[in-house]
mmCIF file of the N, C-alpha and C atoms, coordinates in Angstrom:
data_MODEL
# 
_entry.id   MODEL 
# 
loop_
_atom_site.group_PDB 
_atom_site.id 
_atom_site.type_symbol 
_atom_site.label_atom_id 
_atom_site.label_alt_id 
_atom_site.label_comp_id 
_atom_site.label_asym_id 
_atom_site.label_entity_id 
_atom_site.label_seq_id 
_atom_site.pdbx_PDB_ins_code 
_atom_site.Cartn_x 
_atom_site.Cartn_y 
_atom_site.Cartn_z 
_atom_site.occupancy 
_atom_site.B_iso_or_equiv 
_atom_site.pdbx_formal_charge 
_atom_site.auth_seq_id 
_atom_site.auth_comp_id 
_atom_site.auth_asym_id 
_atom_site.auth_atom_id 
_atom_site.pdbx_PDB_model_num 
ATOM 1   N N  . UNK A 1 1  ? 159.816 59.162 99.482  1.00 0.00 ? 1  UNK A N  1 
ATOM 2   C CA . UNK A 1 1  ? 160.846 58.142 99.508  1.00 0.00 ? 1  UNK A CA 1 
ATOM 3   C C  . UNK A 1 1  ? 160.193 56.778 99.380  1.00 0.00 ? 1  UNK A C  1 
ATOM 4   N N  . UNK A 1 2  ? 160.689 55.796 98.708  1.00 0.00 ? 2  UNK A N  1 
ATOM 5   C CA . UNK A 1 2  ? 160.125 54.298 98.359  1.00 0.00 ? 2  UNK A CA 1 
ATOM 6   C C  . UNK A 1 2  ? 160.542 53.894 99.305  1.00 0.00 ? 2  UNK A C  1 
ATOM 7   N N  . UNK A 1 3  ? 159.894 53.176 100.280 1.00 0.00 ? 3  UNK A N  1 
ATOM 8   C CA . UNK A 1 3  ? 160.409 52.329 101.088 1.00 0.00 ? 3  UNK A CA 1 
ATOM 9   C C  . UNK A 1 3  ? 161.394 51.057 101.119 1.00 0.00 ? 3  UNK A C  1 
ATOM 10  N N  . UNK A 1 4  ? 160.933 50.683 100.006 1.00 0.00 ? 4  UNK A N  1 
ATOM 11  C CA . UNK A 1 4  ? 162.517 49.905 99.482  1.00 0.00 ? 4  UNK A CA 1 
ATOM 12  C C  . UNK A 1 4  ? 163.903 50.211 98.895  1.00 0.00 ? 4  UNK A C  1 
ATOM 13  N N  . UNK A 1 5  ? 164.141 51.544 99.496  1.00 0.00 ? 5  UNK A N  1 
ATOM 14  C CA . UNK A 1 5  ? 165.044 52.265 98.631  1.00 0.00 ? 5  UNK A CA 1 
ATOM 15  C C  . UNK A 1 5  ? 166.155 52.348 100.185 1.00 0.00 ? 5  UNK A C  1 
ATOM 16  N N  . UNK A 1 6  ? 167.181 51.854 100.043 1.00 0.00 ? 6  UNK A N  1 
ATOM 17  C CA . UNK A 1 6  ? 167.591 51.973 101.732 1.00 0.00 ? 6  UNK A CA 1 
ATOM 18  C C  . UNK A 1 6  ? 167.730 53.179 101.927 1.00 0.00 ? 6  UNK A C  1 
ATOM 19  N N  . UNK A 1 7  ? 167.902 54.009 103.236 1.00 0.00 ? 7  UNK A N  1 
ATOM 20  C CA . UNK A 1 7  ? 168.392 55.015 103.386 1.00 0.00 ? 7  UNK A CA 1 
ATOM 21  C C  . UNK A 1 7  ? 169.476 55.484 103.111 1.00 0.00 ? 7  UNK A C  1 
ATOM 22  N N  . UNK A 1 8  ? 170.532 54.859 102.655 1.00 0.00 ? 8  UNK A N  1 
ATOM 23  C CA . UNK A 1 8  ? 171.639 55.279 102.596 1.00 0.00 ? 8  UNK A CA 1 
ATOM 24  C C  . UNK A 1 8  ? 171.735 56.278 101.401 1.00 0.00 ? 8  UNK A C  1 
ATOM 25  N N  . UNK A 1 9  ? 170.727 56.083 100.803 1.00 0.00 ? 9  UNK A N  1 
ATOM 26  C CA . UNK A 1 9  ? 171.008 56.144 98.824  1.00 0.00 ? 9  UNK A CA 1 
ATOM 27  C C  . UNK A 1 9  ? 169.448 57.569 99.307  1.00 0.00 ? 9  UNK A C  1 
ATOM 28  N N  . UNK A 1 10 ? 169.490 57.947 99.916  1.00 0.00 ? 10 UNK A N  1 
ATOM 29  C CA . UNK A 1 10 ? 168.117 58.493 100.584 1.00 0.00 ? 10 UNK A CA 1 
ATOM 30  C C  . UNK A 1 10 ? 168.245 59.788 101.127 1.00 0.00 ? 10 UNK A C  1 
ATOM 31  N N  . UNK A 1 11 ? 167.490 59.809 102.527 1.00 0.00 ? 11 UNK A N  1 
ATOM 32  C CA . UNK A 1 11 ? 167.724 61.062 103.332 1.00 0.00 ? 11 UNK A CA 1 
ATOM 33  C C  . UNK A 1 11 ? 168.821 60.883 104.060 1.00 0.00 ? 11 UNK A C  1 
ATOM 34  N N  . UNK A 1 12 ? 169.089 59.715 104.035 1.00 0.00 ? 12 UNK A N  1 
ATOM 35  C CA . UNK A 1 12 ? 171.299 59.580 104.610 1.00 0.00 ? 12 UNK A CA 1 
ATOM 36  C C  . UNK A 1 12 ? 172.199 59.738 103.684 1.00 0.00 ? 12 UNK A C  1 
ATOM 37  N N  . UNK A 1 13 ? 171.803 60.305 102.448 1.00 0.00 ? 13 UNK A N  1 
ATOM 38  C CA . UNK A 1 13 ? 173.090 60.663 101.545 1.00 0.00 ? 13 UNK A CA 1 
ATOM 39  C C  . UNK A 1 13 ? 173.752 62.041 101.683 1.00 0.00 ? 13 UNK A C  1 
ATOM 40  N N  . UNK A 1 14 ? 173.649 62.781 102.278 1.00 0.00 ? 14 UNK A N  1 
ATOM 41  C CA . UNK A 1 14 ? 173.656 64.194 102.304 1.00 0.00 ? 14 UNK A CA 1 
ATOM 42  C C  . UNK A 1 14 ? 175.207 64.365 102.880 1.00 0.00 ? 14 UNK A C  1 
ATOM 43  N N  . UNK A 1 15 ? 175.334 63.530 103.664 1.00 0.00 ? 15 UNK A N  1 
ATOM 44  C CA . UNK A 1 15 ? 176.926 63.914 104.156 1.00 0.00 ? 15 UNK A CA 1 
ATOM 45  C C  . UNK A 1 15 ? 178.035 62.934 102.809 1.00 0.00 ? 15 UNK A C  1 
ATOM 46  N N  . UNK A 1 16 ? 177.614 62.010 101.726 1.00 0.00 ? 16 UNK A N  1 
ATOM 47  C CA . UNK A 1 16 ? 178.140 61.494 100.916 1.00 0.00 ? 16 UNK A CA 1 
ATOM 48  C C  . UNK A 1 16 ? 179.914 61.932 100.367 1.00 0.00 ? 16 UNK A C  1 
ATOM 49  N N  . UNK A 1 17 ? 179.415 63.554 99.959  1.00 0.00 ? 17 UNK A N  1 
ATOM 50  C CA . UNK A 1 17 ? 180.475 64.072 99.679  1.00 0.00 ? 17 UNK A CA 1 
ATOM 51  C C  . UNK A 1 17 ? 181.464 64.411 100.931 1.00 0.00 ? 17 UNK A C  1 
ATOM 52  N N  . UNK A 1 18 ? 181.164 64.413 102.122 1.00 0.00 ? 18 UNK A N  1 
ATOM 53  C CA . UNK A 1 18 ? 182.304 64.722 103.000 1.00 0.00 ? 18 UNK A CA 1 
ATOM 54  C C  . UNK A 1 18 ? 182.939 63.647 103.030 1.00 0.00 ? 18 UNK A C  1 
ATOM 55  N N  . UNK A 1 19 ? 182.764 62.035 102.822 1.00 0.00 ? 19 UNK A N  1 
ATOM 56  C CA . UNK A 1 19 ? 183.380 60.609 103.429 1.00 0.00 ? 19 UNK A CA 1 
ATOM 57  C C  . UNK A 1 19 ? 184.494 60.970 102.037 1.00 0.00 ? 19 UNK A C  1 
ATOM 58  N N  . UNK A 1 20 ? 185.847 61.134 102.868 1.00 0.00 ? 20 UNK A N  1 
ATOM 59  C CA . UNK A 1 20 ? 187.111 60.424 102.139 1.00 0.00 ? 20 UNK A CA 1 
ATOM 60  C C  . UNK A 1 20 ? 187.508 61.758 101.149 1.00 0.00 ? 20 UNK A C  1 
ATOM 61  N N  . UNK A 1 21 ? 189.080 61.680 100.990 1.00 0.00 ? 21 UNK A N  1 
ATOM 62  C CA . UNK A 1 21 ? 189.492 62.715 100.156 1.00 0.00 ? 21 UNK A CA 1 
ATOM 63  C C  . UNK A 1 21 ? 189.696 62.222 98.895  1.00 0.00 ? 21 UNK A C  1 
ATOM 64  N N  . UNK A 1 22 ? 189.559 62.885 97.581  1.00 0.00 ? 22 UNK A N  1 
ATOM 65  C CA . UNK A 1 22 ? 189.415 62.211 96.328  1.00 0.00 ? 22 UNK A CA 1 
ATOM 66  C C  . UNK A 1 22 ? 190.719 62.452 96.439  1.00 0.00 ? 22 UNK A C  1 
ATOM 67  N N  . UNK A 1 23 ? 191.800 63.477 96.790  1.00 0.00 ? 23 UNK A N  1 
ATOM 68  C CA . UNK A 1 23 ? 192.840 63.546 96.676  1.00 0.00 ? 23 UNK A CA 1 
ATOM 69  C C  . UNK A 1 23 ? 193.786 62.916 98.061  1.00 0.00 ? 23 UNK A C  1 
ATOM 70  N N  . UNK A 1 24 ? 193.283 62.742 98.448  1.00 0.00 ? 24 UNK A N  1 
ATOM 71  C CA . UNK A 1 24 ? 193.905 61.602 99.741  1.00 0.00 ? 24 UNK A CA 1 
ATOM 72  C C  . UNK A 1 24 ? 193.795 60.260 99.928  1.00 0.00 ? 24 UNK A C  1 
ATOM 73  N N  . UNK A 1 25 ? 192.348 59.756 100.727 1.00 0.00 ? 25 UNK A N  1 
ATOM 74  C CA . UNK A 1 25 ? 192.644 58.521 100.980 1.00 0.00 ? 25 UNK A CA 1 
ATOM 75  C C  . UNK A 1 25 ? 192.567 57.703 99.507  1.00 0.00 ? 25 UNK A C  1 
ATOM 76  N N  . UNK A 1 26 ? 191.223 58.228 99.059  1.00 0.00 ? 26 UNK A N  1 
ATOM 77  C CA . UNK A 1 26 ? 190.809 57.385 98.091  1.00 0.00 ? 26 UNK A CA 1 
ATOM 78  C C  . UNK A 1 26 ? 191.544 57.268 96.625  1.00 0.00 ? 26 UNK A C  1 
ATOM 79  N N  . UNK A 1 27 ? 192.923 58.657 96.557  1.00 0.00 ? 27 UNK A N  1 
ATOM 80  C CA . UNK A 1 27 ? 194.081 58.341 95.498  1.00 0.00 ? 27 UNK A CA 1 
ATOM 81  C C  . UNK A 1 27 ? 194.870 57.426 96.060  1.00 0.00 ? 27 UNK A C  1 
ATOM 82  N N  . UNK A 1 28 ? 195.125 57.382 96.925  1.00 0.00 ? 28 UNK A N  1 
ATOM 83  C CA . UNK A 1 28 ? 196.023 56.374 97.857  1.00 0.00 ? 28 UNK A CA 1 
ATOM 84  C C  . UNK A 1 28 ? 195.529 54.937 97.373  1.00 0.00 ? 28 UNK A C  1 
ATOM 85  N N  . UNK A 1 29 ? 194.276 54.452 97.612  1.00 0.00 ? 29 UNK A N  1 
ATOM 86  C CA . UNK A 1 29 ? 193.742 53.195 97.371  1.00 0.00 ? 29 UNK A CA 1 
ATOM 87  C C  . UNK A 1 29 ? 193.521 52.831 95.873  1.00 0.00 ? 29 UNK A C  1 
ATOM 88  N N  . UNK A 1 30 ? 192.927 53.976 95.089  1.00 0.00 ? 30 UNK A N  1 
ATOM 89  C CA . UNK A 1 30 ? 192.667 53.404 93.841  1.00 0.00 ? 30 UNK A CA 1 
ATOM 90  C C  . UNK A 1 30 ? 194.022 53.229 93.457  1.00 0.00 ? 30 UNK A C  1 
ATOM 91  N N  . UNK A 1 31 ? 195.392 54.217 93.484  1.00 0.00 ? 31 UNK A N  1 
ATOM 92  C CA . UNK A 1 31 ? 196.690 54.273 93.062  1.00 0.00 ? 31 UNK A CA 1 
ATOM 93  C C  . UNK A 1 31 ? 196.958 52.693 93.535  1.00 0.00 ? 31 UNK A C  1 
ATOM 94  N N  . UNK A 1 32 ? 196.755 52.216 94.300  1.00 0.00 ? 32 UNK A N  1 
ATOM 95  C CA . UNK A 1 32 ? 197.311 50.733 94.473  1.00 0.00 ? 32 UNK A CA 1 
ATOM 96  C C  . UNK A 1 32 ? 196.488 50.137 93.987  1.00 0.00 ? 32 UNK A C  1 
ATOM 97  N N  . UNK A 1 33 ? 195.015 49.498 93.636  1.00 0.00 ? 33 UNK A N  1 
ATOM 98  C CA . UNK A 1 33 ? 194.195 48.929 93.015  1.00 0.00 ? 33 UNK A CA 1 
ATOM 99  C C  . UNK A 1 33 ? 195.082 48.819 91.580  1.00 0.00 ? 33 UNK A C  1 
ATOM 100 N N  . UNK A 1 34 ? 195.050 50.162 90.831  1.00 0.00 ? 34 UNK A N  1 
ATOM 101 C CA . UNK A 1 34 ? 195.670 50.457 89.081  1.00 0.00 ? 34 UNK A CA 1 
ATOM 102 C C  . UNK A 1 34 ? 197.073 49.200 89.688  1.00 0.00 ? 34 UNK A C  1 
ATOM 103 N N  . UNK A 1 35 ? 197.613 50.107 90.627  1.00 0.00 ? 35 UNK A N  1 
ATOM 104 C CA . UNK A 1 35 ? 199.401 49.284 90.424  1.00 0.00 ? 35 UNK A CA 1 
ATOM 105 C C  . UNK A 1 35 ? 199.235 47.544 90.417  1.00 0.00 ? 35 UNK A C  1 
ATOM 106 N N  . UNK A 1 36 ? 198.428 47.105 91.153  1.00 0.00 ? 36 UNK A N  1 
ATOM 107 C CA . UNK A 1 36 ? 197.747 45.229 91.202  1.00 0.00 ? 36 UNK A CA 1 
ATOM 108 C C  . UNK A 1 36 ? 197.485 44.777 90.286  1.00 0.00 ? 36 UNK A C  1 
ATOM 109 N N  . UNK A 1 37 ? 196.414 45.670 89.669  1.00 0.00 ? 37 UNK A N  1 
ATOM 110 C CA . UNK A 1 37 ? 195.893 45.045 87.758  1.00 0.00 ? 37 UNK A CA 1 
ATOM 111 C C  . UNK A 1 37 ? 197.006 45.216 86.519  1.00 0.00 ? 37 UNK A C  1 
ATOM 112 N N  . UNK A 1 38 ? 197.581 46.246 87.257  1.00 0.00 ? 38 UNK A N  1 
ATOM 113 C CA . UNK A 1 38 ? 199.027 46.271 86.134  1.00 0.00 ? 38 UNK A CA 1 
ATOM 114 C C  . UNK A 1 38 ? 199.996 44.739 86.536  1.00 0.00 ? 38 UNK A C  1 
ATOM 115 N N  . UNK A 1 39 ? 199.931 45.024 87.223  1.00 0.00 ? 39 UNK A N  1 
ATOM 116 C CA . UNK A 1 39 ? 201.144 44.122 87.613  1.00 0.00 ? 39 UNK A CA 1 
ATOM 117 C C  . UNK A 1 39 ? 200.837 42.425 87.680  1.00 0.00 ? 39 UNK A C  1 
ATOM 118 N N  . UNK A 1 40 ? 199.544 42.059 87.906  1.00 0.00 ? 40 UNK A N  1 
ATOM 119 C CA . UNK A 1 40 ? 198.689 41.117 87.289  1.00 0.00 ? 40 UNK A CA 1 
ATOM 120 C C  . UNK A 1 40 ? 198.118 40.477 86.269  1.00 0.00 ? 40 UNK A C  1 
ATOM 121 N N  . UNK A 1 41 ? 197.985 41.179 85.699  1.00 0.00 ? 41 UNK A N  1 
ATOM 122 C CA . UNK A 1 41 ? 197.313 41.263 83.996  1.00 0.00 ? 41 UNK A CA 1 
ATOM 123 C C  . UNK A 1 41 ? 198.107 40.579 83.445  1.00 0.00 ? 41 UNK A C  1 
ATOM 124 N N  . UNK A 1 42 ? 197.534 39.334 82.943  1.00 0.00 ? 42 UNK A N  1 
ATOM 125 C CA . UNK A 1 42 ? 198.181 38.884 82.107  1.00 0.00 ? 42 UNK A CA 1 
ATOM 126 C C  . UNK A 1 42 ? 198.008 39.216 80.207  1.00 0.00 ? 42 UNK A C  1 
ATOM 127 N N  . UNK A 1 43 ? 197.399 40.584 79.908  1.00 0.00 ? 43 UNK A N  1 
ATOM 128 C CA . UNK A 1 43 ? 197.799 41.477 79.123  1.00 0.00 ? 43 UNK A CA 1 
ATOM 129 C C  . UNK A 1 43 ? 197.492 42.768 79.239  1.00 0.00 ? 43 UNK A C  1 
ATOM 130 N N  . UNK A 1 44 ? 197.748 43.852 78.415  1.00 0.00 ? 44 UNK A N  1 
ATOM 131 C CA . UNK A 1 44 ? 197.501 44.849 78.544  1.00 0.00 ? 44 UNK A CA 1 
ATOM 132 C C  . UNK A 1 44 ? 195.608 45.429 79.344  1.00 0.00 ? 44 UNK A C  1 
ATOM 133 N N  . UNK A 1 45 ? 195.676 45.696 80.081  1.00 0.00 ? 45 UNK A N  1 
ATOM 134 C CA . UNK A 1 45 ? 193.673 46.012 80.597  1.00 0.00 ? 45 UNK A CA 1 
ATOM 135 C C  . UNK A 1 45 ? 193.791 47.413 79.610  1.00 0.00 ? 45 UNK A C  1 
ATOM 136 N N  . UNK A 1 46 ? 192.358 47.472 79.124  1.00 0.00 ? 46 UNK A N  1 
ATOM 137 C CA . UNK A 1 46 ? 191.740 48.187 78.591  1.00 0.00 ? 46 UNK A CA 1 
ATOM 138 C C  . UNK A 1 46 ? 190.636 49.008 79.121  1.00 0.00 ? 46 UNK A C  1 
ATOM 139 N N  . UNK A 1 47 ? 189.868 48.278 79.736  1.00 0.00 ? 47 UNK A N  1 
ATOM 140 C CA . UNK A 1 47 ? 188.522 48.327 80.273  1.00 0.00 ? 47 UNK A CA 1 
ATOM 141 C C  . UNK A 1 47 ? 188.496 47.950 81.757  1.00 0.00 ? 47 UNK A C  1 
ATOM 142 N N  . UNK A 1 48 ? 188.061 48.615 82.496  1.00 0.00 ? 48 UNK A N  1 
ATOM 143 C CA . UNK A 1 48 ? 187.354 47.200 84.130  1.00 0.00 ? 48 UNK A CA 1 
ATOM 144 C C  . UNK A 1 48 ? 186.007 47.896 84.338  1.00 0.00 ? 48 UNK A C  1 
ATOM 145 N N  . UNK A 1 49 ? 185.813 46.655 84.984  1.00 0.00 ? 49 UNK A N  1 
ATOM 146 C CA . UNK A 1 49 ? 184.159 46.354 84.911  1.00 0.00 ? 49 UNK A CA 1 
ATOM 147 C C  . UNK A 1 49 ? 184.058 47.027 86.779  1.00 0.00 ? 49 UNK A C  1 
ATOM 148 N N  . UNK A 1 50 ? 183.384 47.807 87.204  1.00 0.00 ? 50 UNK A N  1 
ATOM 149 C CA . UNK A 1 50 ? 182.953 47.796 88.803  1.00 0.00 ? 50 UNK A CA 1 
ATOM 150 C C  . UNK A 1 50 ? 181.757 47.363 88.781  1.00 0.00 ? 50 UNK A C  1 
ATOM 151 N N  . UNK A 1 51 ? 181.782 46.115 89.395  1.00 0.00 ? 51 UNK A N  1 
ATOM 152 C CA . UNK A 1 51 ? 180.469 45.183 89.677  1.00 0.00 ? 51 UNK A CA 1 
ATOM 153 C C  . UNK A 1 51 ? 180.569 45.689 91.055  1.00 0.00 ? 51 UNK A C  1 
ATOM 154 N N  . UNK A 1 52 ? 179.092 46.252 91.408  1.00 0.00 ? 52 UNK A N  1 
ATOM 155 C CA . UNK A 1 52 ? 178.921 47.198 92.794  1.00 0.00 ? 52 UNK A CA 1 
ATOM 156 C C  . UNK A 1 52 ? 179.578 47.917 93.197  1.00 0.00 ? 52 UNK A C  1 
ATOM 157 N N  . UNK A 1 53 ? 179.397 49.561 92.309  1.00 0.00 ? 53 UNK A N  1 
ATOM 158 C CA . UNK A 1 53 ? 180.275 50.223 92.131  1.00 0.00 ? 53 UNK A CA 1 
ATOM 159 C C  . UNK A 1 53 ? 179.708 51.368 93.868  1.00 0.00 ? 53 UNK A C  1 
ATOM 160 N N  . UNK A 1 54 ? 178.094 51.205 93.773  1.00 0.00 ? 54 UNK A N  1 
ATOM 161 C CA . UNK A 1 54 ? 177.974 51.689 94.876  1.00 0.00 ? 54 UNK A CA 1 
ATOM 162 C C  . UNK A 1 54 ? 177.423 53.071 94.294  1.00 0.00 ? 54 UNK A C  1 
ATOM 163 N N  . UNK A 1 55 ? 177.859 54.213 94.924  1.00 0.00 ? 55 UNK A N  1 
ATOM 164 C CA . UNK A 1 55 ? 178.174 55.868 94.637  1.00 0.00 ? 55 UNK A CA 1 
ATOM 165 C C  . UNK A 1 55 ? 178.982 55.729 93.437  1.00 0.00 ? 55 UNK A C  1 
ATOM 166 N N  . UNK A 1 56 ? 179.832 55.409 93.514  1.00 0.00 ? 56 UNK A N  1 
ATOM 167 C CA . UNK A 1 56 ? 180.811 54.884 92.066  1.00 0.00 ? 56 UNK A CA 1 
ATOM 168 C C  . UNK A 1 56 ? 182.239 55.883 92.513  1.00 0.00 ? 56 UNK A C  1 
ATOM 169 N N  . UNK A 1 57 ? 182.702 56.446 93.700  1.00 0.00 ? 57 UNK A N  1 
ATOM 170 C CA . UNK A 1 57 ? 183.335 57.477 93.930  1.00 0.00 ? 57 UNK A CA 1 
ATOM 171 C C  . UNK A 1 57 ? 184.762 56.559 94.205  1.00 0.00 ? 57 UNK A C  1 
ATOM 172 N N  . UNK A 1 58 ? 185.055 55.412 93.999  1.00 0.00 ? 58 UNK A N  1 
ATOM 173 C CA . UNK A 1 58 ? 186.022 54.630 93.808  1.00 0.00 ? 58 UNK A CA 1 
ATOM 174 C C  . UNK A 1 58 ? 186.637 54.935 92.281  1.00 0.00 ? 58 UNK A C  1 
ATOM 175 N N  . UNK A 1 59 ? 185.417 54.529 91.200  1.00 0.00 ? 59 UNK A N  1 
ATOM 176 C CA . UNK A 1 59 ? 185.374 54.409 90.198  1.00 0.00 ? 59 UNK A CA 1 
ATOM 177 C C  . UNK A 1 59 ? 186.043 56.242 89.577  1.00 0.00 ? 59 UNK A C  1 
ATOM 178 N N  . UNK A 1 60 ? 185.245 57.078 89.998  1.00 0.00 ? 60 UNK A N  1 
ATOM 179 C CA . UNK A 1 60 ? 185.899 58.443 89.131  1.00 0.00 ? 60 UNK A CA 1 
ATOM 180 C C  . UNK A 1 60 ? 187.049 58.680 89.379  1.00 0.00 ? 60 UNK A C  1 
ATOM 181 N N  . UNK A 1 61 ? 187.610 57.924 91.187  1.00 0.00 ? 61 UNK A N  1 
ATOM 182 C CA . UNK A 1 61 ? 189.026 58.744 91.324  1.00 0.00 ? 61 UNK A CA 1 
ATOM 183 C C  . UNK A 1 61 ? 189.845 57.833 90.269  1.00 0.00 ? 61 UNK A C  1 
ATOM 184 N N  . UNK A 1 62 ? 189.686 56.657 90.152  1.00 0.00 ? 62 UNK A N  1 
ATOM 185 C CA . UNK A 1 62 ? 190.333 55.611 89.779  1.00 0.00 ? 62 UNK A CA 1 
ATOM 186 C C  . UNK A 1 62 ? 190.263 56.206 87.946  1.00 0.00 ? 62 UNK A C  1 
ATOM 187 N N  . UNK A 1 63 ? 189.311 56.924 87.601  1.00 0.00 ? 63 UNK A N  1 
ATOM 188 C CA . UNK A 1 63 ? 189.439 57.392 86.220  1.00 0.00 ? 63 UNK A CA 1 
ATOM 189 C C  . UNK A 1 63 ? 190.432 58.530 85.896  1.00 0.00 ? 63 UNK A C  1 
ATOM 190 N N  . UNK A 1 64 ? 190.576 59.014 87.234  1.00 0.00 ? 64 UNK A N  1 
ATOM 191 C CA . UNK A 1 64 ? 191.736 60.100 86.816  1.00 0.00 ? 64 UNK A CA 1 
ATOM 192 C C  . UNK A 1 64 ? 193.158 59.706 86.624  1.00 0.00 ? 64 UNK A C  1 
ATOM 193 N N  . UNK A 1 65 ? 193.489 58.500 88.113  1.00 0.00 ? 65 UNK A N  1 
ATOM 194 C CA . UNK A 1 65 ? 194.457 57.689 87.279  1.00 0.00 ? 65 UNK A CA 1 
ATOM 195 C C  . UNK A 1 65 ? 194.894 56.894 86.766  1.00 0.00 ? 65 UNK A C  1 
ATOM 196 N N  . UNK A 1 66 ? 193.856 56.114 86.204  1.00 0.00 ? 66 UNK A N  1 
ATOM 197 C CA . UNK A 1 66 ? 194.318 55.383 85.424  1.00 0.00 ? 66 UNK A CA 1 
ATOM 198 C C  . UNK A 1 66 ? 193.522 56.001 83.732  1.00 0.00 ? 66 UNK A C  1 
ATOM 199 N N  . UNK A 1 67 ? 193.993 56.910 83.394  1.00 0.00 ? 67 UNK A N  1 
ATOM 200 C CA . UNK A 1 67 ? 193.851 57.784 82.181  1.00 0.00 ? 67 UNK A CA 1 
ATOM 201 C C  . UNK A 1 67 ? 193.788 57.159 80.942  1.00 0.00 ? 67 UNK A C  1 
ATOM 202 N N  . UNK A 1 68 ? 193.400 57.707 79.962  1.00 0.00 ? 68 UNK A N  1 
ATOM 203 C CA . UNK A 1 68 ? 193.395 56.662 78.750  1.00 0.00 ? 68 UNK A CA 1 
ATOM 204 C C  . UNK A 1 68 ? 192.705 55.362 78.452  1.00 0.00 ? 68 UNK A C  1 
ATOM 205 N N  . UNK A 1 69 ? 191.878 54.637 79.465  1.00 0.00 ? 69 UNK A N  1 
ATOM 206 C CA . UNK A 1 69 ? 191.687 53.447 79.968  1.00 0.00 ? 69 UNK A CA 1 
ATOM 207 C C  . UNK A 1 69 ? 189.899 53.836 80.527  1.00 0.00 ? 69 UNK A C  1 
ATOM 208 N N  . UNK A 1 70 ? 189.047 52.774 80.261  1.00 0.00 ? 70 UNK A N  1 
ATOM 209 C CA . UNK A 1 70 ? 187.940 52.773 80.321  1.00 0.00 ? 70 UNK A CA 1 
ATOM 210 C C  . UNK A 1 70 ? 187.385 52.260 81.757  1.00 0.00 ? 70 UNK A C  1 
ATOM 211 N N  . UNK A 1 71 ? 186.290 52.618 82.376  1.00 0.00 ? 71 UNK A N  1 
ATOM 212 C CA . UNK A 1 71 ? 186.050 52.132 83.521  1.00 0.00 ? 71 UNK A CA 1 
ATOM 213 C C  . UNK A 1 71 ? 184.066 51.880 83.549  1.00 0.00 ? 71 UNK A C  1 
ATOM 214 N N  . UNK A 1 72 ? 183.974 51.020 83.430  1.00 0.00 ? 72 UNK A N  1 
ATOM 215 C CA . UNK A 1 72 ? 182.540 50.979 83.264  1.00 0.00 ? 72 UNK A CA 1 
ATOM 216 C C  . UNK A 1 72 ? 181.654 50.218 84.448  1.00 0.00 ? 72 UNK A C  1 
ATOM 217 N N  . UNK A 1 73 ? 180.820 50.878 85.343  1.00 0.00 ? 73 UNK A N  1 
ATOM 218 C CA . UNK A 1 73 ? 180.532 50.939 86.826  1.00 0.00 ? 73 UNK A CA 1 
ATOM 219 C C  . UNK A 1 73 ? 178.890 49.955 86.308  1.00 0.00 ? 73 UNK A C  1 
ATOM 220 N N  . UNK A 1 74 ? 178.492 49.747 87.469  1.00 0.00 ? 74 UNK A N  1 
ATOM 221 C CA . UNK A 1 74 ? 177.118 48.820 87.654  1.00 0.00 ? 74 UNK A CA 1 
ATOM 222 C C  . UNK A 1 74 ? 176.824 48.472 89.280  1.00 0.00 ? 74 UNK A C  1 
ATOM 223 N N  . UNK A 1 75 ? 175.969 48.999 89.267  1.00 0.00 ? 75 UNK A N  1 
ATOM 224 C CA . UNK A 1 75 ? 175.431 48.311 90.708  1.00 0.00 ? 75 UNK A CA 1 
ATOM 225 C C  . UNK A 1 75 ? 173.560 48.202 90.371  1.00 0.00 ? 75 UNK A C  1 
ATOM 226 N N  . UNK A 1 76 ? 173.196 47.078 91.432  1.00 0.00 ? 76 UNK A N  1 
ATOM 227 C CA . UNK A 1 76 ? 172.017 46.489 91.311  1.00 0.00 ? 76 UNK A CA 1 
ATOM 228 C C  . UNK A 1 76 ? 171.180 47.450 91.352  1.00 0.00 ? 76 UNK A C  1 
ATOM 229 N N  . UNK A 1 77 ? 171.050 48.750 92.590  1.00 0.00 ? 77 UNK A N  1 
ATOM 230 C CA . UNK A 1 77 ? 170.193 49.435 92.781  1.00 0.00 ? 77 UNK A CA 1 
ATOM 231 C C  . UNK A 1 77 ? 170.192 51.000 91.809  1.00 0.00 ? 77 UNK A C  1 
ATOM 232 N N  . UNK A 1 78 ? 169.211 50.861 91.496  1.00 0.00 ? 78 UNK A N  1 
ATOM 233 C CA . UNK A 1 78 ? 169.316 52.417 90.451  1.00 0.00 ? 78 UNK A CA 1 
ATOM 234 C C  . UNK A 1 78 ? 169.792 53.651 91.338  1.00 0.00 ? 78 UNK A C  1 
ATOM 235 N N  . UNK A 1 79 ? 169.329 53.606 92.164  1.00 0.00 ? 79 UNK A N  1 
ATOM 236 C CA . UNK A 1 79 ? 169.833 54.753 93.268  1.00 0.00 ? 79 UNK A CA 1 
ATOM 237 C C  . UNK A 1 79 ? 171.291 54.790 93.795  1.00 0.00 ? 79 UNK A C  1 
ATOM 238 N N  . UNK A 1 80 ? 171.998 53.782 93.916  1.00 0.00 ? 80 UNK A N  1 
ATOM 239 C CA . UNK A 1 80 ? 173.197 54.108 93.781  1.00 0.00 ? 80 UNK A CA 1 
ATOM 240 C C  . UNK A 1 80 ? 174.425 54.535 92.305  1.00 0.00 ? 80 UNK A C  1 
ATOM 241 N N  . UNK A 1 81 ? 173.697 53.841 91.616  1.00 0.00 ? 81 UNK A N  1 
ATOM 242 C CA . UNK A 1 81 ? 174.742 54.290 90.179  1.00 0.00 ? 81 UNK A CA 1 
ATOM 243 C C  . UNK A 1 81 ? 174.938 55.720 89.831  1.00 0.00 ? 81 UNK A C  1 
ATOM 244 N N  . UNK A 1 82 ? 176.084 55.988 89.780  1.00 0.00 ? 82 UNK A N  1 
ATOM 245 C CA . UNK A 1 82 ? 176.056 57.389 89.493  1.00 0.00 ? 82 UNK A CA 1 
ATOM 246 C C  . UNK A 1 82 ? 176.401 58.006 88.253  1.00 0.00 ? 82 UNK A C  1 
# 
């Protein structure tokens, strides 16, 4: 392990997949995120950008619904991008 690599992204990732239901909380939240940018946009969105996407596990649920539509993730540390 690099010592500059935090733990989280490390030997503390292992429980990663248990935090949050892709079909529960986290449809719940991205489903309102999509409904804000719709309803905001002052035109049609095509694309969104996740600047510190993290794990990016915001980002995939958010690809299921908002379908058709591009989602392109980035975070600083290589170890988190997924």
């Amino acid at each position: 392990m690099n010592s500059s690599t935090p733990r989280l992204y490390s030997d503390l990732s292992w429980p990663w997949p248990l935090w949050g239901d892709p079909d529960g909380e986290y449809a719940e939240w991205c489903a309102h995120v999509v409904a804000m940018i719709e309803k905001h946009a002052k035109r049609e969105v095509h694309t969104l950008l996740n600047l510190g996407c993290g794990g990016g596990r915001h980002s995939a649920v958010m690809d299921i619904a908002w379908s058709g539509r591009t989602i392109r993730t980035m975070d600083v540390r290589q170890e988190a991008r997924p």
